[in-house]
C-alpha positions as CSV (number, residue, x, y, z in Angstrom):
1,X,80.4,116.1,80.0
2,X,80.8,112.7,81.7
3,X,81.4,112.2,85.4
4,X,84.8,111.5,85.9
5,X,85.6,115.1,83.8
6,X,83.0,116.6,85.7
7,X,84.6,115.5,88.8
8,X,87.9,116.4,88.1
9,X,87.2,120.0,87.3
10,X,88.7,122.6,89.1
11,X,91.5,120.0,90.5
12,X,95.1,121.0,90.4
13,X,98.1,118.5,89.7
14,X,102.0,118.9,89.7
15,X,103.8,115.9,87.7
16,X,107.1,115.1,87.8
17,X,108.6,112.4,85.6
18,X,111.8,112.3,83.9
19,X,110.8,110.7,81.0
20,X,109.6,113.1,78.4
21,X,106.9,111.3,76.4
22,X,105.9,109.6,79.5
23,X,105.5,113.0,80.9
24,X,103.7,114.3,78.1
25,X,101.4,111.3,77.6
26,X,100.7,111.8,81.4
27,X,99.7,115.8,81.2
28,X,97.7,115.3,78.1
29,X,96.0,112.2,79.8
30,X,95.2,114.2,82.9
31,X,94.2,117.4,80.7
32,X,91.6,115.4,78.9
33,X,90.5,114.0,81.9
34,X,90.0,117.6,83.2
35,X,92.2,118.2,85.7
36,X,94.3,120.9,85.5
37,X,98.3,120.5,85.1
38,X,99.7,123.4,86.6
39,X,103.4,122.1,86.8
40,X,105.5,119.3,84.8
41,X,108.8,118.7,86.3
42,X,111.9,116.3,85.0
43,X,113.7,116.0,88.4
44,X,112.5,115.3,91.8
45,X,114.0,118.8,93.1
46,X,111.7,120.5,90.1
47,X,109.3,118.8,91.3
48,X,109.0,119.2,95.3
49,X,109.4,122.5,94.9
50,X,106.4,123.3,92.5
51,X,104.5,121.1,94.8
52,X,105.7,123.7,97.9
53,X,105.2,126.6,95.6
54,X,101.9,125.6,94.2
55,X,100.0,123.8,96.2
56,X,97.9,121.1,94.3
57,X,95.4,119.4,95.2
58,X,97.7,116.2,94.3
59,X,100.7,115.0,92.8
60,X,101.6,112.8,90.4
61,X,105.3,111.3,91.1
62,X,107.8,108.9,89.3
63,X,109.6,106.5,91.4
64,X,113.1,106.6,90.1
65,X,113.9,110.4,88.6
66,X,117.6,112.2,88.7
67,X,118.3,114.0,92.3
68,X,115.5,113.5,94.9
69,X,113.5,110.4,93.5
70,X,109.7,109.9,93.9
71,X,110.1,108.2,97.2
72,X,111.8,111.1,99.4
73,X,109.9,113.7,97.3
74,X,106.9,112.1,99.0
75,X,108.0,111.8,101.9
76,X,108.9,115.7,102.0
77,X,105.2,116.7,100.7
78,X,103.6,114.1,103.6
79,X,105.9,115.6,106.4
80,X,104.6,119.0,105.2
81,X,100.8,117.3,104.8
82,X,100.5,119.3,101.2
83,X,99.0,117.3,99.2
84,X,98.1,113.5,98.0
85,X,101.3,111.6,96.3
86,X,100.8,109.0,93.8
87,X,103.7,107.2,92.5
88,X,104.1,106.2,89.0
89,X,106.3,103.0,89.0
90,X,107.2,99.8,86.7
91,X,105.9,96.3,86.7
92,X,110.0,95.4,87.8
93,X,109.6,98.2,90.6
94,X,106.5,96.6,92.8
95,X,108.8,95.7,95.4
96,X,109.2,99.3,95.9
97,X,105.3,100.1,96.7
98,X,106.0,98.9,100.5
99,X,108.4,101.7,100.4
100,X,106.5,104.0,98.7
101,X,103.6,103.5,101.1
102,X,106.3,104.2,103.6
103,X,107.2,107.4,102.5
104,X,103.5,108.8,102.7
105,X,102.3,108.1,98.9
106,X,98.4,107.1,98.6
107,X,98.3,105.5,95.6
108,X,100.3,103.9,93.2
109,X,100.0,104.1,89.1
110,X,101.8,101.0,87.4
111,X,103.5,101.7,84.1
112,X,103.0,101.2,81.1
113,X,99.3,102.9,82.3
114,X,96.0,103.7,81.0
115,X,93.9,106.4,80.7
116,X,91.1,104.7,82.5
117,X,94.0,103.8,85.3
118,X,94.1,107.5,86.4
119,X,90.8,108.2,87.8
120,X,90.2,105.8,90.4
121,X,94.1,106.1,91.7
122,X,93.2,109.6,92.2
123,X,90.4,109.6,93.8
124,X,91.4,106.9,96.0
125,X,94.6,109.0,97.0
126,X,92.6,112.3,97.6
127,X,90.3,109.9,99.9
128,X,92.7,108.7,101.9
129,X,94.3,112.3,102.4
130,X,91.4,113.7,103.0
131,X,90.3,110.8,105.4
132,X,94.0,111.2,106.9
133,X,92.8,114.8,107.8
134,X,89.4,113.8,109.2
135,X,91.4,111.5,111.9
136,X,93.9,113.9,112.7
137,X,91.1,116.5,113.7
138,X,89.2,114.0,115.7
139,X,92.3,112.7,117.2
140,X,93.4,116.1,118.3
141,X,90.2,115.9,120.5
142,X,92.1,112.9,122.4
143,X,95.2,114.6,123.3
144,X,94.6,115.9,126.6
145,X,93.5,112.0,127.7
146,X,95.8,109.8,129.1
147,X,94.5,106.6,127.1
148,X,94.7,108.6,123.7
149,X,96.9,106.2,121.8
150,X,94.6,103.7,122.1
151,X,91.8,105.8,121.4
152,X,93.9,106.9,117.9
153,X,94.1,102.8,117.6
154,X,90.3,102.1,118.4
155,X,89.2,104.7,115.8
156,X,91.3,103.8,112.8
157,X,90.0,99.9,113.8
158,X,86.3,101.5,113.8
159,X,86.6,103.0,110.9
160,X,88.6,100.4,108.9
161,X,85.5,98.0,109.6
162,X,82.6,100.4,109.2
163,X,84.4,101.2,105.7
164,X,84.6,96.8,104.9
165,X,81.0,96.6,105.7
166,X,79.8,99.6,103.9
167,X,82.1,98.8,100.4
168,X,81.0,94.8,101.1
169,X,77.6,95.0,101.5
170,X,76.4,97.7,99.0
171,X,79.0,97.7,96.9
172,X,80.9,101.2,97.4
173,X,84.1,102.3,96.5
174,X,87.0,103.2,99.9
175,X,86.4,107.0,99.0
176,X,82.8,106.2,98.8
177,X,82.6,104.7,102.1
178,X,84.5,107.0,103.8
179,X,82.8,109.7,102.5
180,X,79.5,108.7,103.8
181,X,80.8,108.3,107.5
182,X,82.4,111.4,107.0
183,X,79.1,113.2,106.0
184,X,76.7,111.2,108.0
185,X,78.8,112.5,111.3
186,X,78.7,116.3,110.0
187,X,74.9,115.8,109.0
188,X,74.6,114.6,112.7
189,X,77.1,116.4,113.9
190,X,78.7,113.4,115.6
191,X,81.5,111.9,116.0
192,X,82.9,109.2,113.1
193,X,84.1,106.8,115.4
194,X,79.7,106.8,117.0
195,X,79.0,106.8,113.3
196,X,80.8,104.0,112.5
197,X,80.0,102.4,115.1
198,X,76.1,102.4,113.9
199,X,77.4,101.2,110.3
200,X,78.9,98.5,112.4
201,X,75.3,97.5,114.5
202,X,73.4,98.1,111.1
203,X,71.9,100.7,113.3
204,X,73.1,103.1,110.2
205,X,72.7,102.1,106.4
206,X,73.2,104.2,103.3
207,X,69.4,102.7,102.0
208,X,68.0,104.2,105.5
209,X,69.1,107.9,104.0
């Protein structure tokens, strides 16, 4: 089994396209991949409310579908902080990523895709969700303190530049990146923002571990 099956296991997606054979192509895509479809919608409604139902570990959304569309199902499932959204859209529909950003989606698919085009958006939307997480928890630690908007402001710039060096100068993926300041903190039980803040001096290097 190769690594990007191996990685998938055990992850659980909801689609929602209202295109059949873009639907199916996208479920047997995922399925061979290894991830595990657990609901196919044809309408945005269908589709939000598997997602609330179900709870997977990411969603899979088209832009334009009959009833709720892609863009305010995402926006429902990031109010709600469920799940990842990535948005399948066309070639004639980039104009809409802005928006789809926007509306809380982490990734974006553009269509007519490829099989090889589904890992790396996924993982890069689970990242971000999961790094989304990681900031809200070490936020929350701000909230009693006067200054803690531009705390919030001062860590995302921290991390944003600790995650440029890392995927600049050794060649690591966002999720990648993030996930080592994310591990190296819980291995020393520090704060991100101090570790990123080493990964900033060069103090902390992934060849140093």
């Amino acid at each position: 089994m190769d690594r990007d099956r191996m990685e998938a296991q055990m992850a659980r997606v909801v689609i929602a396209e209202d295109e059949a054979i873009i639907r199916l192509d996208l479920k047997e895509a995922l399925e061979e991949l290894g991830y595990e479809v657990v609901g196919a919608a044809s309408t945005g409604d269908e589709g939000l409310e598997m997602i609330r139902s179900l709870k997977p570990d990411f969603a899979i959304l088209d832009i334009k579908m009959p009833g709720l569309d892609g863009l305010q199902v995402a926006h429902e499932v990031g109010e709600d902080k469920i799940c990842p959204v990535i948005i399948l859209t066309a070639f004639s529909q980039r104009a809409l990523i802005e928006q789809a950003r926007d509306a809380g989606a982490l990734a974006y698919l553009v269509k007519p895709f490829q099989p090889a085009d589904l890992v790396p958006a996924i993982e890069i939307a689970i990242a971000r969700f999961a790094q989304a997480r990681a900031l809200e928890e070490e936020i929350a630690a701000l909230s009693d303190r006067s200054d803690s908007l531009s705390a919030q402001l001062e860590l995302r710039k921290l991390l944003d530049r600790a995650k440029g060096i890392l995927m600049e100068r050794y060649d690591m993926t966002e999720p990648e990146s993030f996930s080592f300041i994310q591990r190296s903190a819980m291995d020393s039980r520090a704060r991100m923002s101090e570790v990123a803040t080493k990964v900033i001096s060069g103090e902390l290097t992934p060849l140093a571990q």
